[in-house]
MARTOR-169014 format. One line per field, with one value per residue (C-alpha): residue number from 1; residue in one letter; x, y, z. Coordinates in steps of 0.05 Angstrom, whole numbers, always signed. Layout:
pos: NUM | ...
code: a | ...
px: X | ...
py: Y | ...
pz: Z | ...
//
This chain:
pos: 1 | 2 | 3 | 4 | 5 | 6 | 7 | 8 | 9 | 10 | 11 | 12 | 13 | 14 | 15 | 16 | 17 | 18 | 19 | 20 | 21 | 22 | 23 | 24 | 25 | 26 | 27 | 28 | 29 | 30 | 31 | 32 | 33 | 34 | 35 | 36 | 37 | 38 | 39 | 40 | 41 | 42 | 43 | 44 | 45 | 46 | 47 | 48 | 49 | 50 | 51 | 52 | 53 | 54 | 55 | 56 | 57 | 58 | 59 | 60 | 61 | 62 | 63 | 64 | 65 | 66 | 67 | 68 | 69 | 70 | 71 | 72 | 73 | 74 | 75 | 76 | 77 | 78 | 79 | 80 | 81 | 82 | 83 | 84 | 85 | 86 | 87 | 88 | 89 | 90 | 91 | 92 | 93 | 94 | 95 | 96 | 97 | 98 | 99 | 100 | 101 | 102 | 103 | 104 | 105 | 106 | 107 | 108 | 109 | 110 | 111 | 112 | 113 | 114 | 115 | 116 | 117 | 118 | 119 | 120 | 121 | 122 | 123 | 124 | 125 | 126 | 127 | 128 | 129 | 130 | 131 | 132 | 133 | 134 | 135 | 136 | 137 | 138 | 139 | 140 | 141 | 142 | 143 | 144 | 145 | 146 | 147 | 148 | 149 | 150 | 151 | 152 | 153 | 154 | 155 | 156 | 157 | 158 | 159 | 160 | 161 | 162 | 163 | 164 | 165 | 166 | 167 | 168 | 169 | 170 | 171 | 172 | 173 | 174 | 175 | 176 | 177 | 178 | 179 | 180 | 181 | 182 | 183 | 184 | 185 | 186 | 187 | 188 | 189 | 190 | 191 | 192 | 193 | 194 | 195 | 196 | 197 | 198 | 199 | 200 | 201 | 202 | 203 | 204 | 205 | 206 | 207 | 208 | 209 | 210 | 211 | 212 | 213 | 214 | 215 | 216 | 217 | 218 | 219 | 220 | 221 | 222 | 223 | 224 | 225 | 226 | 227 | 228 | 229 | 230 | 231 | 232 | 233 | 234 | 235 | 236 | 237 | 238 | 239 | 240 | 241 | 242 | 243 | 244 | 245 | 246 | 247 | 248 | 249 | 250 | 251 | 252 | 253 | 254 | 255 | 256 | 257 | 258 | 259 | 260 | 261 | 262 | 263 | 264 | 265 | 266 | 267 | 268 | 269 | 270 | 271 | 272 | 273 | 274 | 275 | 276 | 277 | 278 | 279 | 280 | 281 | 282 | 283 | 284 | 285 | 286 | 287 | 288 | 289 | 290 | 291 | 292 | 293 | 294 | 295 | 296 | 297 | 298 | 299 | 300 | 301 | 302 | 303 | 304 | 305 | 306 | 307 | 308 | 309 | 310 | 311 | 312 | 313 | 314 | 315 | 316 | 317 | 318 | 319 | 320 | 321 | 322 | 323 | 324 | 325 | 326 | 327 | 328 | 329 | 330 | 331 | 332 | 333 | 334 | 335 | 336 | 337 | 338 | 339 | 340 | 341 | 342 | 343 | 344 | 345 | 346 | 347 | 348 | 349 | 350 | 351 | 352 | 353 | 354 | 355 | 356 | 357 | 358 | 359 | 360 | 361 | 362 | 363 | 364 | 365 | 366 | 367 | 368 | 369 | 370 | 371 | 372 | 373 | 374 | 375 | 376 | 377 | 378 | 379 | 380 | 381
code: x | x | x | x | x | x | x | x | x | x | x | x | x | x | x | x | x | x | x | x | x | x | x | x | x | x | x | x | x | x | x | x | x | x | x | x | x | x | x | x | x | x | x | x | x | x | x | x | x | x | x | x | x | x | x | x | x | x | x | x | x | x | x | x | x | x | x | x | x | x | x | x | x | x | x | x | x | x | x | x | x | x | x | x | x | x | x | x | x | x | x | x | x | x | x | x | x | x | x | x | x | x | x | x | x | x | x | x | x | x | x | x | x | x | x | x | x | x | x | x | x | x | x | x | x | x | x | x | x | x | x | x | x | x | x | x | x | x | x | x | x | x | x | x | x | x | x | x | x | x | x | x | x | x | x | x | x | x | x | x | x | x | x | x | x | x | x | x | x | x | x | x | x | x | x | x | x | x | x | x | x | x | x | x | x | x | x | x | x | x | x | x | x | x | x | x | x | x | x | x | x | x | x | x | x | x | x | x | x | x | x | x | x | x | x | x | x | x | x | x | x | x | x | x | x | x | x | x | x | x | x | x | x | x | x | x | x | x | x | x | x | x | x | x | x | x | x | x | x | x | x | x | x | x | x | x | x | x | x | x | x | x | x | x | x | x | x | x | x | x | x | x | x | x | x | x | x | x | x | x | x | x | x | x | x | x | x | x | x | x | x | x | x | x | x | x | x | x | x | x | x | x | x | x | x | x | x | x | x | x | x | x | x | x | x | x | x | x | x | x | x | x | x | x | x | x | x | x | x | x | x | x | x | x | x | x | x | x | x | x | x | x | x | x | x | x | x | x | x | x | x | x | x | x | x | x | x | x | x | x | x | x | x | x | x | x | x | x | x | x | x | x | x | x | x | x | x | x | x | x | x
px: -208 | -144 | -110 | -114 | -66 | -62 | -23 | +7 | +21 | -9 | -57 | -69 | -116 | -151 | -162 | -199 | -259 | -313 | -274 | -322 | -348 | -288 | -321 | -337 | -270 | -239 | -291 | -255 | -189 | -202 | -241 | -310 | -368 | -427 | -405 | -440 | -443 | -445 | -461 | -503 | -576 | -573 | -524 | -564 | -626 | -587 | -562 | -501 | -520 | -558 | -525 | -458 | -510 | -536 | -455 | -455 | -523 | -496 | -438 | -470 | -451 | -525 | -539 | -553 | -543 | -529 | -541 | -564 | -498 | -503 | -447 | -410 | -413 | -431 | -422 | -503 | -488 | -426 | -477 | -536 | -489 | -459 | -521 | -538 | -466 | -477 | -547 | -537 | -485 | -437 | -362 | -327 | -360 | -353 | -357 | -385 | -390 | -357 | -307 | -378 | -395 | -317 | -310 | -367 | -358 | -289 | -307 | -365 | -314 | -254 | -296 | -341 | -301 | -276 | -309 | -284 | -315 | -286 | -268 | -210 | -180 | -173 | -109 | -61 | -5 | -3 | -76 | -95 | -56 | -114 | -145 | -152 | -124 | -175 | -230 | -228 | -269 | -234 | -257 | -267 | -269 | -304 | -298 | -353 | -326 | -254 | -234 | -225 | -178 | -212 | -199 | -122 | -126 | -117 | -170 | -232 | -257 | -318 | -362 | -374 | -446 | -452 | -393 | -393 | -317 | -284 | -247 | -195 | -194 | -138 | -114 | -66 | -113 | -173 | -129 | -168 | -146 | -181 | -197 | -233 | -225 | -280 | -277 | -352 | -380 | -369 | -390 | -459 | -433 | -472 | -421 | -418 | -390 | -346 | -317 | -326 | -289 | -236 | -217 | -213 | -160 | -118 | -125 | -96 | -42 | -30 | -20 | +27 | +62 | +67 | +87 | +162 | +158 | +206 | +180 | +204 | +160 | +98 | +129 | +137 | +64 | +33 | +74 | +35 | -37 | -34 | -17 | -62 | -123 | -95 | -101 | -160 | -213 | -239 | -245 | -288 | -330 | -348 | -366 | -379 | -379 | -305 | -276 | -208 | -207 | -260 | -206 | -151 | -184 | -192 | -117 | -102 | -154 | -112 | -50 | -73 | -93 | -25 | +9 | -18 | +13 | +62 | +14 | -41 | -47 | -92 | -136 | -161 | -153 | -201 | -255 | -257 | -292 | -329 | -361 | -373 | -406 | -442 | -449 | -418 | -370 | -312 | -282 | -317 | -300 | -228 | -237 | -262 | -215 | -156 | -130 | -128 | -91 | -47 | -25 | -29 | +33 | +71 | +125 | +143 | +133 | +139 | +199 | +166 | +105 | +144 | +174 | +105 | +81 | +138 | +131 | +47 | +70 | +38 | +82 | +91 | +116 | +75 | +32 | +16 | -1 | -44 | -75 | -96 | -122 | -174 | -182 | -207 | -235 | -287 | -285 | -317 | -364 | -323 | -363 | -310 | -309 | -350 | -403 | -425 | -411 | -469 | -424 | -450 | -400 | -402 | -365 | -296 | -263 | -282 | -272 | -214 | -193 | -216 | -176 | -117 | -134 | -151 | -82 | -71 | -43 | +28 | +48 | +28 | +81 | +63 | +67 | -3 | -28 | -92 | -93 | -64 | -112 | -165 | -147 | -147 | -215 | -241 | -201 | -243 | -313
py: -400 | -411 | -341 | -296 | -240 | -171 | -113 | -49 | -26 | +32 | +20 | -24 | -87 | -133 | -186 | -256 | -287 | -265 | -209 | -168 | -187 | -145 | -81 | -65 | -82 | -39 | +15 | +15 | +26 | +87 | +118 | +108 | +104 | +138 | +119 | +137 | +80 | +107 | +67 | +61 | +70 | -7 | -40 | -4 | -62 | -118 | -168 | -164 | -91 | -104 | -165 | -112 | -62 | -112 | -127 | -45 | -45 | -113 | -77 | -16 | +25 | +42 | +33 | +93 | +98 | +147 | +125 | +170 | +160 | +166 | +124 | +194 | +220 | +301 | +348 | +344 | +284 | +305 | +366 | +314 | +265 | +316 | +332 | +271 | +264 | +334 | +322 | +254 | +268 | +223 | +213 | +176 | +134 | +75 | +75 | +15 | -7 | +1 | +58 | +109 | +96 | +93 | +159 | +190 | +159 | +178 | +248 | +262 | +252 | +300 | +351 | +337 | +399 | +442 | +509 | +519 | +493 | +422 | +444 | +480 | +420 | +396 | +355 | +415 | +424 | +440 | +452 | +392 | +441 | +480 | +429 | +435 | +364 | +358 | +371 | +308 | +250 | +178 | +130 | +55 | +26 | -39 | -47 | -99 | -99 | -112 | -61 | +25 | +2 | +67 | +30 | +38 | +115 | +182 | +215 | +220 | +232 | +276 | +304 | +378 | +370 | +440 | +426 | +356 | +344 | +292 | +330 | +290 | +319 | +297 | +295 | +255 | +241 | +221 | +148 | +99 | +77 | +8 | -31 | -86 | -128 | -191 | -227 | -255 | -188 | -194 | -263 | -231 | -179 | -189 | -208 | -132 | -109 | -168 | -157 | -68 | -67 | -130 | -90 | -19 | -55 | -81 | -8 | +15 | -34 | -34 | +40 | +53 | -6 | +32 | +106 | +133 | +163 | +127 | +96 | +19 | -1 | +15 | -9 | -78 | -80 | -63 | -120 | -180 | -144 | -160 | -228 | -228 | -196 | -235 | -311 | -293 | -248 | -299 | -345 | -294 | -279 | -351 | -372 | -316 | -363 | -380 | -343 | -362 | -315 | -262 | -259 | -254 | -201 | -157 | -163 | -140 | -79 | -51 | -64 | -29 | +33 | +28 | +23 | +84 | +122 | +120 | +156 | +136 | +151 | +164 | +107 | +150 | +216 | +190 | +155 | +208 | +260 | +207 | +182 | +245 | +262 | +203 | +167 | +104 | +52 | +71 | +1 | -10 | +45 | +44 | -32 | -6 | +45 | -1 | -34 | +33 | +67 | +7 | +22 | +93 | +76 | +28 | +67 | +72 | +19 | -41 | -73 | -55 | -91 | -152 | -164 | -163 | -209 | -261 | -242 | -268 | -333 | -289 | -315 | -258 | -199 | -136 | -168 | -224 | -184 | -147 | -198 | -224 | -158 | -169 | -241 | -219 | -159 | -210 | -270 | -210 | -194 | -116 | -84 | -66 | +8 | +66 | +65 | -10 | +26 | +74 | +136 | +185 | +206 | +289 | +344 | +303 | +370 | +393 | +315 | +314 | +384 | +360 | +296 | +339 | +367 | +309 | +296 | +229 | +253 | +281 | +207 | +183 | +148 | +186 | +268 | +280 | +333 | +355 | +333 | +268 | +260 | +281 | +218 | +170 | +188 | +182 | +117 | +90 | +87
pz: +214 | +248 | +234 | +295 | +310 | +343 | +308 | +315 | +249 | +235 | +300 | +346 | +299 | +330 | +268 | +266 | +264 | +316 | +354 | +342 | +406 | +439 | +420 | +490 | +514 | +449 | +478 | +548 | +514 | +477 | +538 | +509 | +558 | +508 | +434 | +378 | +325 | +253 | +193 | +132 | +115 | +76 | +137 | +194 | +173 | +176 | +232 | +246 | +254 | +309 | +338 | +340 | +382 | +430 | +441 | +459 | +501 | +538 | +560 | +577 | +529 | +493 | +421 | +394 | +309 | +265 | +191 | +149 | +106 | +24 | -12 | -30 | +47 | +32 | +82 | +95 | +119 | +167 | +189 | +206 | +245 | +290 | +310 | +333 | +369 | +407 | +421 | +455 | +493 | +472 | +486 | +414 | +352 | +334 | +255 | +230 | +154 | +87 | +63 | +56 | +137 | +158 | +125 | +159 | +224 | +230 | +208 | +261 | +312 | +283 | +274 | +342 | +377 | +321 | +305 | +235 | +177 | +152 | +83 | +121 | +139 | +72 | +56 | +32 | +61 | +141 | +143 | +183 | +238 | +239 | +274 | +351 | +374 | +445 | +406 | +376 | +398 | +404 | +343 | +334 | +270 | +250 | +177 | +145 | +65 | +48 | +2 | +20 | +76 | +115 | +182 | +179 | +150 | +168 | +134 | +107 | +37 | +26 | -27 | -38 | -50 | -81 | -135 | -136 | -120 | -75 | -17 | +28 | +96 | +135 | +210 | +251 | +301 | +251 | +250 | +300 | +369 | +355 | +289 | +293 | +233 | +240 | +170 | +200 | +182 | +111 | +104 | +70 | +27 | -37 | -100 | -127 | -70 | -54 | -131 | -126 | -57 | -67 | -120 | -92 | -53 | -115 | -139 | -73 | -77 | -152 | -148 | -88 | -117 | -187 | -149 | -160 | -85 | -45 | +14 | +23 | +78 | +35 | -20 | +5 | +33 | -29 | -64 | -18 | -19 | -96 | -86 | -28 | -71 | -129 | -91 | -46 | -89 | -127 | -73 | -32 | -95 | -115 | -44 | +9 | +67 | +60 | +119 | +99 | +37 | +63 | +129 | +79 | +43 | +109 | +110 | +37 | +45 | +107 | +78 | +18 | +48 | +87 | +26 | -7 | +36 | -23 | -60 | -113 | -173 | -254 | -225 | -168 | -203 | -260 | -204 | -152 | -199 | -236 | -167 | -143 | -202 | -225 | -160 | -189 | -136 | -129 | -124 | -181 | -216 | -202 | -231 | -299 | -307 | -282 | -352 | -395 | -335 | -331 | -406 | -401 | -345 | -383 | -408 | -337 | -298 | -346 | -308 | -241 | -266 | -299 | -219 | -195 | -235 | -213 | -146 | -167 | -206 | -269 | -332 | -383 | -348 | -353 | -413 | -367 | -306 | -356 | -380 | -308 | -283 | -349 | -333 | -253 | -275 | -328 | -267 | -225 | -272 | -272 | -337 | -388 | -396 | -359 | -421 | -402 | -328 | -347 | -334 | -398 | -446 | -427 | -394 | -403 | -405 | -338 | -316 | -336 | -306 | -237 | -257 | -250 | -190 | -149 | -99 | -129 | -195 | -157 | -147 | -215 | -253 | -319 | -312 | -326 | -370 | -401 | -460 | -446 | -385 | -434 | -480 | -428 | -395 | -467 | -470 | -414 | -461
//
């Protein structure tokens, strides 16, 4: 692959093929000398695993893993990893992995020196000031799916294991000093993930696209991560080896979770509780619930939509963008609504209520209510 740049924007990104192998190098920079890599239980088995540890041992930088990371990251989790982080001595992690393992990763090393609990640095209001700044360790991010975008963020998203809901804990200083964005790393992502996390992205970019808040930089980015997602998706998912569109892909996932710095919106507010509850993807998930969000919007962002779908060579304004979102979502093989998702059909109440309460819903581009959040999530079976 011929596409090789380095970029500033929101960190420093070191994207193309095979940079991987400038981990030690991206170690030096961010004053690393012990790292801690964190990943997943179902990555920590697999090769380019432990070809990226040799790369650490090589350079003298050990190879100790954490991994005991569950796709909805739990504060059991957090507890476990920082134990391994204090124990061993070590100095800044290097999070390895999909959005579950960034997440973590990144979380281990905001919370390596703070003494107060981490659900008091939710994201509300100024309490990520709570935070003391030295006591967080340096991160390096390696993202190996295209899709939560986690590598270019400023937070972390984990579950209350006791109530079940998604928290967003946020900080400055939890955005890496490195990402590494290798598009050889996801050259093996099965086809489920490829489709769940290549569309987490088009959520991310489909939403901060859709948001009233005014922010023109974001807006801009969101606008070429569709196409991006849109042109290169379906590339990735019919031939994984096709570095062209898995490297393309890396770029849409940043630039979505750039983007949403816009804000998000019914998409997330409906997947976060149903993940956290139901342990579903939440690419996937967002994927599923994507159409009947999309018309639960239209009111308000039919013209928006309609110059989007120029902007993707779509023909038929919002109806035609709507119409493609179905026709990637069946090209994926997306299931069609959560009950084909195997989410069951019960407490949509108190769904719904924590619907509401999830952050995304401020920047939705519907005011959402109860009752009419209530309809939709019972739209989505």
């Amino acid at each position: 692959m011929s596409l090789k740049a380095n970029w500033s924007y929101p960190t420093a990104i070191r994207f193309g093929a095979g940079r991987v192998a400038e981990l030690p190098d991206a170690c030096e920079a961010a004053g690393m000398a012990r790292p801690l890599l964190v990943t997943d239980r179902a990555l920590a088995v697999l090769p380019i695993t432990a070809s990226t540890l040799a790369i650490m041992e090589g350079a003298g930088l050990g190879r100790t893993v954490f991994s005991e990371v569950d796709p909805n990251p739990n504060e059991k989790n957090l507890a476990a990893g920082l134990a391994v982080y204090r124990d061993g001595g070590h100095d800044g992690v290097v999070a390895f992995g999909g959005g579950s393992a960034l997440d973590l990763g990144k979380l281990v090393a905001f919370m390596a020196g703070q003494s107060r609990p981490v659900w008091d640095f939710e994201d509300i209001g100024d309490w990520w000031t709570r935070a003391d700044p030295q006591g967080i360790a340096p991160i390096i991010a390696v993202p190996t799916t295209a899709g939560t975008g986690s590598e270019v963020g400023r937070a972390g998203v984990l579950t209350n294991s006791e109530t079940h809901v998604k928290k967003i804990i946020f900080h400055p200083r939890i955005l890496p000093t490195v990402t590494i964005c290798d598009p050889e790393l996801t050259v093996g992502m099965p086809k489920a993930i490829t489709a769940g996390t290549g569309m987490d992205a088009f959520a991310h970019c489909l939403e901060a696209y859709s948001s009233p808040f005014f922010h023109p930089t974001s807006h801009g980015i969101a606008l070429e991560g569709l196409r991006l997602v849109n042109e290169y998706l379906p590339r990735a998912y019919a031939d994984g080896s096709d570095i062209e569109a898995r490297g393309q892909m890396m770029a849409a996932a940043s630039m979505g979770a750039v983007a949403f710095q816009k804000g998000l919106g019914a998409i997330h507010s409906l997947s976060h509780p149903l993940g956290a509850r139901y342990g579903t993807h939440h690419g996937t998930t967002n994927a599923v619930v994507m159409p009947m969000v999309l018309r639960f919007n239209h009111p308000a962002i039919e013209d928006r939509i309609a110059r989007a779908a120029a902007y993707l060579g779509i023909a038929g304004g919002f109806e035609g963008f709507f119409d493609r979102v179905l026709a990637l979502r069946e090209e994926l093989g997306i299931p069609p609504n959560l009950t084909a998702l195997g989410v069951p059909k019960e407490d949509l109440d108190a769904i719904a209520q924590e619907a509401l309460d999830d952050p995304s819903t401020g920047t939705n581009p519907v005011e959402m209510t109860l009752e009419n959040t209530r309809a939709l999530l019972e739209g989505c079976y």
